[in-house]
Backbone as a printed PyTorch tensor [residue, N CA C, xyz], in Angstrom:
tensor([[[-18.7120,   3.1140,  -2.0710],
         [-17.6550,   2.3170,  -1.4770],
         [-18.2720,   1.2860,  -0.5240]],

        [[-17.7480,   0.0970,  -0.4390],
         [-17.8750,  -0.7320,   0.2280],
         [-17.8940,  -0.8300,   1.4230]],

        [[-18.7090,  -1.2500,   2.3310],
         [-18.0800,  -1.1270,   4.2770],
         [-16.9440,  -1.9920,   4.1870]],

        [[-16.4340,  -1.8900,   5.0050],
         [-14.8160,  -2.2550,   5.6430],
         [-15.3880,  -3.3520,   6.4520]],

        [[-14.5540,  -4.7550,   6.1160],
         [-14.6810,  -5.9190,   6.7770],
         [-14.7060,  -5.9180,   7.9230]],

        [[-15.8490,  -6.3110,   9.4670],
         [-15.5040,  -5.9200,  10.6280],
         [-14.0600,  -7.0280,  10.8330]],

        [[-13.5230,  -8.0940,  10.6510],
         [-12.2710,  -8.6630,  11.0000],
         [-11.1020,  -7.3850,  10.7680]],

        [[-11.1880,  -6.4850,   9.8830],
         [-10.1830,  -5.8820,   9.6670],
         [ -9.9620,  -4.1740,  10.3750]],

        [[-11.1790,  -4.3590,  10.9100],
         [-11.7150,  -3.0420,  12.0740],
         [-10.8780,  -3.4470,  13.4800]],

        [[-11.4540,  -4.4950,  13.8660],
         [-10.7230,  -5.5390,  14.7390],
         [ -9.2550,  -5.5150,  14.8380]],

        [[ -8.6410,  -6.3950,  14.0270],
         [ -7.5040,  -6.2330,  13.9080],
         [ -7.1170,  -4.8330,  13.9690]],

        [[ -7.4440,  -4.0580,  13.2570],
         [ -6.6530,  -2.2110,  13.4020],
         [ -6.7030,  -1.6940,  14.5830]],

        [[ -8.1190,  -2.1790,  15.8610],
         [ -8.0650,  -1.4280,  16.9910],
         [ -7.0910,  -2.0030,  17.5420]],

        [[ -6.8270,  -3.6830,  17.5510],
         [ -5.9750,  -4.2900,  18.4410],
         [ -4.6830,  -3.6490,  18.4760]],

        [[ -3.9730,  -3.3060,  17.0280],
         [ -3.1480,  -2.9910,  16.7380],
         [ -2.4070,  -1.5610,  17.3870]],

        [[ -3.7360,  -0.7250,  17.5050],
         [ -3.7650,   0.5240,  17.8880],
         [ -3.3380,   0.7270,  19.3220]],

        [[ -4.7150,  -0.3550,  20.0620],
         [ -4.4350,  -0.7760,  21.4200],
         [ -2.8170,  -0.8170,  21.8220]],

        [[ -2.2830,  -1.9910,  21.0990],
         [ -0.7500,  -2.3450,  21.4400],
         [  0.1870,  -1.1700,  21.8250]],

        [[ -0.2150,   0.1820,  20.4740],
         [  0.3120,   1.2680,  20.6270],
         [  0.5100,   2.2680,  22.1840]],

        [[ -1.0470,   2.1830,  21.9830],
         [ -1.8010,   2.8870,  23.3690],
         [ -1.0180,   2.4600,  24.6450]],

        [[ -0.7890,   0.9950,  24.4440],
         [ -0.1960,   0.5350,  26.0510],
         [  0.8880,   0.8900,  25.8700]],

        [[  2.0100,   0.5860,  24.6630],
         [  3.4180,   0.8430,  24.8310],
         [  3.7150,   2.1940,  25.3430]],

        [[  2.7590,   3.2250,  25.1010],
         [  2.6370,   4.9700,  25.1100],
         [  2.4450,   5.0790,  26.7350]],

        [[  1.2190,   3.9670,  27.5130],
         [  1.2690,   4.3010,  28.5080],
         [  2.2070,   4.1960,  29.5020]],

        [[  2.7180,   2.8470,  28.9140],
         [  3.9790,   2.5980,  30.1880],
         [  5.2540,   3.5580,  30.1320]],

        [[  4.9070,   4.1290,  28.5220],
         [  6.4320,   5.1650,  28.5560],
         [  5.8440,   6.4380,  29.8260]],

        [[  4.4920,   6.8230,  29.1660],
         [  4.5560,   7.9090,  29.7460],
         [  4.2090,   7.8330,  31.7630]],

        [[  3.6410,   6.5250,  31.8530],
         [  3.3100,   6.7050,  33.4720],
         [  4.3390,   5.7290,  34.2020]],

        [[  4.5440,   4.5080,  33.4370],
         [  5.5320,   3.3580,  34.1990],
         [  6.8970,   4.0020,  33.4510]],

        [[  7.7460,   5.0520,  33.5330],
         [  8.7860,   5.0520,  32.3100],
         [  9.9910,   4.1910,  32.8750]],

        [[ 10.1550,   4.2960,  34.0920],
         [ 11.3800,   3.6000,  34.6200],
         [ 11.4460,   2.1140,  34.4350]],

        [[ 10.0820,   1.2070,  34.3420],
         [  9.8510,  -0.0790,  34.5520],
         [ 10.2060,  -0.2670,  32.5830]],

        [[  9.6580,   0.7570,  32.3280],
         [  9.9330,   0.6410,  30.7460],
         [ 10.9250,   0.6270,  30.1390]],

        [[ 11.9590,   1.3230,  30.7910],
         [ 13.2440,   1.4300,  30.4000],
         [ 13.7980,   0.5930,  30.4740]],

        [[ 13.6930,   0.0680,  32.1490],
         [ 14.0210,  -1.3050,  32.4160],
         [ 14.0060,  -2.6250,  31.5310]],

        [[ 12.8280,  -2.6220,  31.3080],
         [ 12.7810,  -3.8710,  30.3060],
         [ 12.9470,  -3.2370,  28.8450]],

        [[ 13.0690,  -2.7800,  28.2890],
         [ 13.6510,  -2.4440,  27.0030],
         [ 15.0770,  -2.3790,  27.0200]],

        [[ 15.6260,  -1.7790,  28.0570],
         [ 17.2820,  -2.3290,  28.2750],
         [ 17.6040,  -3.6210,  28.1540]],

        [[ 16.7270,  -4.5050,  29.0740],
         [ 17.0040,  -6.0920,  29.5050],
         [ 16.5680,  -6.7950,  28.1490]],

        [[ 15.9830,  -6.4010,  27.7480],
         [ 15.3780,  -7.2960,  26.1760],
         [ 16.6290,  -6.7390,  25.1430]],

        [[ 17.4470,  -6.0260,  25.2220],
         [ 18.2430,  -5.5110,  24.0800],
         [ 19.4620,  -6.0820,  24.7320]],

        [[ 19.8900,  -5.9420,  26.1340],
         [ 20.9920,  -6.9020,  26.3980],
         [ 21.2090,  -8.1640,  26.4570]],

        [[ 19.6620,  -9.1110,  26.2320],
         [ 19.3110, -10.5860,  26.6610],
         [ 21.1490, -11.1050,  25.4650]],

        [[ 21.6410, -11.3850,  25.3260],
         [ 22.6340, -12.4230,  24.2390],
         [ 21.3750, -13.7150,  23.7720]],

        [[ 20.3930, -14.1380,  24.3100],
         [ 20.0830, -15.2050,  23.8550],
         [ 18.7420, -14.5440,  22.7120]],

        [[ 18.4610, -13.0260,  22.7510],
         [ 17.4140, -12.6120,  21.8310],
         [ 18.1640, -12.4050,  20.6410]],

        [[ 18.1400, -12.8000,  19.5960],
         [ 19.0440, -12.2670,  18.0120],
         [ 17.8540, -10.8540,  17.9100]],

        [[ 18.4310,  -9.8060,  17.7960],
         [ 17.8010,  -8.5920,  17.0920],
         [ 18.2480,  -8.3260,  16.1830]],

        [[ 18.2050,  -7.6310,  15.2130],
         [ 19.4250,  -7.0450,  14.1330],
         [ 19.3980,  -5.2410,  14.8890]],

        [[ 20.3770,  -4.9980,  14.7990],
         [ 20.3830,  -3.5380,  14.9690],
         [ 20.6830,  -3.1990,  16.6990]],

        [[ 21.1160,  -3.9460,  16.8040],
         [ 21.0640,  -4.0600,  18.5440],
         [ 21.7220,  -3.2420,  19.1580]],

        [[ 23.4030,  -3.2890,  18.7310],
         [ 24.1460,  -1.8900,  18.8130],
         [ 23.1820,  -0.6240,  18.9170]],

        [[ 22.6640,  -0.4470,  17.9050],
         [ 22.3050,   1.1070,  17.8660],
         [ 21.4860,   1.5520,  18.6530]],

        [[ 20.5290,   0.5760,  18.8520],
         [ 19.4270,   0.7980,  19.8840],
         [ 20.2030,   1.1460,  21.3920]],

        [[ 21.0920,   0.2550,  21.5770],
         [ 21.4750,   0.5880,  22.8420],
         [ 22.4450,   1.4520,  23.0850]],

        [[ 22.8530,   2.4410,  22.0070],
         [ 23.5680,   3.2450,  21.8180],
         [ 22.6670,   4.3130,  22.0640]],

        [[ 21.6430,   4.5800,  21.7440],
         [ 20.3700,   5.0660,  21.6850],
         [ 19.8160,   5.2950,  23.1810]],

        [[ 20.0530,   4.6480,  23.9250],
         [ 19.6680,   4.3990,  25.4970],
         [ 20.2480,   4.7490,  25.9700]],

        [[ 21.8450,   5.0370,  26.1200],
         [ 22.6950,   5.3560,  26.5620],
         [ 22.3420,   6.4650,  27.3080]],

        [[ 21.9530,   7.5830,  26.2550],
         [ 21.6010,   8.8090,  27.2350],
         [ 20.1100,   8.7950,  27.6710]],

        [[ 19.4610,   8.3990,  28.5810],
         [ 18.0770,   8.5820,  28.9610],
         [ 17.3670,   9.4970,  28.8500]],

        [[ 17.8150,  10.4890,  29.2330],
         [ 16.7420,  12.1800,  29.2190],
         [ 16.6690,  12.3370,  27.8340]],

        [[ 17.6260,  12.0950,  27.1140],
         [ 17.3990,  12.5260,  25.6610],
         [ 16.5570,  11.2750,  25.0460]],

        [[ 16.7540,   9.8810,  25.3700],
         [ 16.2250,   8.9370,  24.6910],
         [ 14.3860,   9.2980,  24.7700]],

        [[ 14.4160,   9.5720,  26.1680],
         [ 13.0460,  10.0010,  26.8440],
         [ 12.1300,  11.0830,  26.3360]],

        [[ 13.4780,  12.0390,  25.7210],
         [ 12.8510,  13.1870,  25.1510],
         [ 11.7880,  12.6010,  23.6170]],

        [[ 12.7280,  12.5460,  22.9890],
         [ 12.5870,  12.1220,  21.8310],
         [ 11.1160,  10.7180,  21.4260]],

        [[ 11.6940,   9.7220,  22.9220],
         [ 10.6750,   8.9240,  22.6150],
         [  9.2940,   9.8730,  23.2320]],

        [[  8.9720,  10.5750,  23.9450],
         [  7.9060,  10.7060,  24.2260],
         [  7.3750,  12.0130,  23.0000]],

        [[  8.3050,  12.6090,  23.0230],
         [  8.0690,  13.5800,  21.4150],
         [  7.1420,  12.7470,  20.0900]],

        [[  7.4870,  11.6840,  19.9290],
         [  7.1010,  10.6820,  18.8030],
         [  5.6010,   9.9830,  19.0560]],

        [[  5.9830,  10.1370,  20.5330],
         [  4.7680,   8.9180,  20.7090],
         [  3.6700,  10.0320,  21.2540]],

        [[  3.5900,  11.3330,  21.3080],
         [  2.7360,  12.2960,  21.5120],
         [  2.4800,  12.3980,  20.0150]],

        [[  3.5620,  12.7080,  18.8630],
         [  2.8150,  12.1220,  17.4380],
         [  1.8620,  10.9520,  16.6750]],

        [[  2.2930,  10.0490,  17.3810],
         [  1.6820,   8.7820,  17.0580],
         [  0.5510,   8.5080,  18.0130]],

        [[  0.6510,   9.0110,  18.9050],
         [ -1.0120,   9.0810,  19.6720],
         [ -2.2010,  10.1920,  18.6230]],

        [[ -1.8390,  11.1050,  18.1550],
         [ -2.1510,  12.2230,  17.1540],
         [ -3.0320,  11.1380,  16.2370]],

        [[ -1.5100,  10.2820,  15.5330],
         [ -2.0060,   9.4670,  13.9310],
         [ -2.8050,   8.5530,  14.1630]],

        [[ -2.8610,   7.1900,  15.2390],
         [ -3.7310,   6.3460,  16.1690],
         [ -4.8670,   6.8150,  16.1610]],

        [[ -4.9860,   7.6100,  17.1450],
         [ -6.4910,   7.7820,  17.6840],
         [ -7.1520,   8.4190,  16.0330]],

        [[ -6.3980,   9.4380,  15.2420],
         [ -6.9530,   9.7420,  14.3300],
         [ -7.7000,   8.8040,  13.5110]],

        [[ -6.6500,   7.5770,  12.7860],
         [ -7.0730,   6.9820,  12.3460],
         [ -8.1290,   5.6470,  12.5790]],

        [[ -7.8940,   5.4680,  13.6290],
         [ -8.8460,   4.8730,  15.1590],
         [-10.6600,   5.3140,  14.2410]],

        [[-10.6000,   6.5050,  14.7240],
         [-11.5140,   7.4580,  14.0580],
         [-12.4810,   7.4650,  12.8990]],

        [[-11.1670,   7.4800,  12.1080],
         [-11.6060,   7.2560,  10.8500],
         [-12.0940,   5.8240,  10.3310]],

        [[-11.4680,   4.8470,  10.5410],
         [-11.9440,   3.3630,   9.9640],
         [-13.0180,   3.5770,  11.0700]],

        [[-13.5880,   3.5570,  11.8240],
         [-14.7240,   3.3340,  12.4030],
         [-15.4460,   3.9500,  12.0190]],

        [[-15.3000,   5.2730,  11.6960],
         [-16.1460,   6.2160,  10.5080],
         [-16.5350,   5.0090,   9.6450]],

        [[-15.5490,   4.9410,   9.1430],
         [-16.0590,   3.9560,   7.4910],
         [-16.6440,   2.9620,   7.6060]],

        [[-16.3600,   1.9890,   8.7830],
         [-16.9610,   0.9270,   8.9140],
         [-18.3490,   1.0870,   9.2510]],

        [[-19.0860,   2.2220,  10.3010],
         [-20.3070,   2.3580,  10.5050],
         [-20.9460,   3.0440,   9.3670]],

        [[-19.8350,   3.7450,   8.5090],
         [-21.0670,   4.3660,   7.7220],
         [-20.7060,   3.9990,   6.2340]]])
């Protein structure tokens, strides 16, 4: 097998990164997070599709909180895993 393009190593950590921060501010900034994920879903001048639900979704916090940090303790799991792995491949 071929090594893995470093542009596309790159791109996957950045990607990963993005993850990593959204995870941190849930789990250490959560209030500032909430904050602006409320304010970005109420803006009228942002078009989202699905906007209702999301903020239907927010409604209850402890549970929104539950759930989001449930997921994103999964997706820190799949991230770093795969983090892992393409760098596996790419060095070797």
């Amino acid at each position: 097998m071929e090594k893995l393009p470093f542009a596309f190593v790159v791109v996957f950590l950045l990607f990963s990164f993005m993850f990593l921060s959204n995870s941190y501010k849930l789990w250490f900034k959560t209030d500032e997070y909430y904050r602006d994920l409320y304010a970005s879903l109420t803006n009228e001048k942002i078009p989202l599709p699905f906007k209702s639900f999301f903020l239907r979704r927010l409604e209850n916090k402890k549970s929104w909180l539950f759930w989001q940090k449930a997921f994103s303790l999964l997706g820190f799991v799949a991230v770093v895993g795969m983090d892992v792995l393409v760098v596996r491949a790419y060095l070797g």
